[in-house]
LUMGU-81316 format. One record per residue (C-alpha): chain; x, y, z; residue in one letter. Coordinates in steps of 0.02 Angstrom, whole numbers, plus 32768, in hexadecimal, padded with zeros to 4 digits. Example, Ala and Ser with C-alpha at 12.3 -4.5 7.8 and 13.67 -1.06 7.14 Angstrom:
  kette     X     Y     Z  rest
      A  8267  7F1F  8186     A
      A  82AC  7FCB  8165     S
//
This chain:
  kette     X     Y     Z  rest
      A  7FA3  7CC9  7FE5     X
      A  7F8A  7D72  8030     X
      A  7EF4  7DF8  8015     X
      A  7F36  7E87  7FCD     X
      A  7EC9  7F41  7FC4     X
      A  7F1F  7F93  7F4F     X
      A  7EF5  8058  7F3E     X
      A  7F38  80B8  7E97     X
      A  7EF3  814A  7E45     X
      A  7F46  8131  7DA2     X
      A  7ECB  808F  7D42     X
      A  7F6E  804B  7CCE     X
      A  7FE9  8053  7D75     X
      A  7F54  7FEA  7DD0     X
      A  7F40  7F79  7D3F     X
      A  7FF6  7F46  7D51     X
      A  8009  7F31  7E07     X
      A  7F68  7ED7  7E0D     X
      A  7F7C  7E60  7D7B     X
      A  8038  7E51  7DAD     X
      A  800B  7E0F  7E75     X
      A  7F73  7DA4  7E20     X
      A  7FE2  7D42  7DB6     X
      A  8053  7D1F  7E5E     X
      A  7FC4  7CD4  7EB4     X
      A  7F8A  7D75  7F15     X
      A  7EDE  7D9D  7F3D     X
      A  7EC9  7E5F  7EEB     X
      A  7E47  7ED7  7F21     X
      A  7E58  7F73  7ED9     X
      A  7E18  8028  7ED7     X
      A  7E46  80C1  7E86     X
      A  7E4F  813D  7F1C     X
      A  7E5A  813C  7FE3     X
      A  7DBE  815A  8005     X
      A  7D8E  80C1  7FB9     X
      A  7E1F  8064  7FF2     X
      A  7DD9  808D  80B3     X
      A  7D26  8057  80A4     X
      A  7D77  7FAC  804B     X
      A  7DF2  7FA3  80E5     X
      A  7D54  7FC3  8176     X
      A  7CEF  7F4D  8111     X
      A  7D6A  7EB5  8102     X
      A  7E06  7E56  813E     X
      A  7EB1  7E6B  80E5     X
      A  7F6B  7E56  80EF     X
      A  7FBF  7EDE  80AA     X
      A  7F83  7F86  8070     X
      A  7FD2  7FC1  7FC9     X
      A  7FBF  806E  7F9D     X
      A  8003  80F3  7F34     X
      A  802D  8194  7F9F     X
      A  7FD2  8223  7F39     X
      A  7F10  81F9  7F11     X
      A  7E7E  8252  7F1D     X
      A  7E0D  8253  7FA3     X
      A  7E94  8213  8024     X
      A  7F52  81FB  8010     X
      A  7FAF  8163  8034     X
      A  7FF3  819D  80C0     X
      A  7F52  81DF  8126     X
      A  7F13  812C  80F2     X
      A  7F92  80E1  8141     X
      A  7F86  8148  81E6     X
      A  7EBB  8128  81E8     X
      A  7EDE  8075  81BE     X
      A  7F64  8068  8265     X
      A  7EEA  8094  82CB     X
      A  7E7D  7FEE  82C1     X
      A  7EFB  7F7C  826F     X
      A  7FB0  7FB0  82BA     X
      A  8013  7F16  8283     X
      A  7FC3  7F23  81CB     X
      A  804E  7F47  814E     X
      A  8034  7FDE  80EB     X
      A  80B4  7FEF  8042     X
      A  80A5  8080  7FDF     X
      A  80D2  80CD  7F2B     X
      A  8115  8177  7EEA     X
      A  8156  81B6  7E5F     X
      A  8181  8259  7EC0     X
      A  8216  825A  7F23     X
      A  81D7  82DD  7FA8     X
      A  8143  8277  7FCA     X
      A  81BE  81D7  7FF3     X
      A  8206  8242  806A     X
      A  816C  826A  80B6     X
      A  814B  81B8  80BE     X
      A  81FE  818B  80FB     X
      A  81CC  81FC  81AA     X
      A  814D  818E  81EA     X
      A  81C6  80E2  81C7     X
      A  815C  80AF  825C     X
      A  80CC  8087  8207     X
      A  80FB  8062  8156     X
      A  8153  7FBC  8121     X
      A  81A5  8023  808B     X
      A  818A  8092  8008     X
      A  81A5  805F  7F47     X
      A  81E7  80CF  7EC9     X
      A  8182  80F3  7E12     X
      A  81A9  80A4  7DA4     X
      A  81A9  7FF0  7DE4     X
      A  81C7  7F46  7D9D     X
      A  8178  7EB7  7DBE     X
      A  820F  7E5A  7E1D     X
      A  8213  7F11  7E81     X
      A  8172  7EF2  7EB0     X
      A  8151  7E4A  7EDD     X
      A  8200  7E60  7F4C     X
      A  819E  7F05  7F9B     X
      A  8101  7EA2  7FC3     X
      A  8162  7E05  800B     X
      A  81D3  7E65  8078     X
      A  8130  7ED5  80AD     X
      A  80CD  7E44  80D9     X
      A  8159  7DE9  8132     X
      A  818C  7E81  818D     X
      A  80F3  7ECD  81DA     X
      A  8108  7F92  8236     X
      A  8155  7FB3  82D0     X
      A  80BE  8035  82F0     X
      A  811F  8087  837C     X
      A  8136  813D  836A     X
      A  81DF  8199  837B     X
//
């Protein structure tokens, strides 16, 4: 199954996502902010990064942009609860698989992560 770095501030929202993917067979490494989430991704192979969009130290989305740089075809598939920042998100389509809306179920997403992983970015600019 795939390696998963999951990055999420908020420790009950990580428990889920992380116990939820386990149970499905994933390999789950996770951190609690991007920062942390970057030195995992410099330090190790993975398939898909999974982060949430605000988080200290660096936001989903300038994790994403760093991480484009040395792994372009990586999928990237972030989470909100805030509308504006999915429409932040939604502007560089190029680089993220998709963007998943708080609250989540589990059937949301494990459907997120499988069309993420089987859909990897475009990663060319407008």
């Amino acid at each position: 199954m795939a390696k998963i770095l999951l990055a999420e501030d908020e420790a009950s929202v990580r428990e889920f996502v992380r116990r939820g993917l386990e149970s499905h067979g994933y390999d789950v490494v996770d951190v609690a902010d991007g920062g942390a989430a970057l030195e995992k991704l410099q330090a190790g192979p993975f398939d898909l990064l999974l982060a949430d969009i605000v988080m200290p130290v660096m936001d989903g989305i300038a994790l994403a942009l760093k991480l484009s740089a040395d792994r372009p075809h990586m999928p990237v598939l972030l989470m909100t609860g805030y509308a504006m920042e999915k429409q932040r998100a939604h502007n560089l389509d190029f680089l993220i698989t998709d963007v998943l809306s708080k609250p989540f179920t589990l059937e949301q997403l494990l459907k997120a992560v499988r069309h993420a992983l089987a859909n990897p970015p475009k990663n060319t600019a407008p």
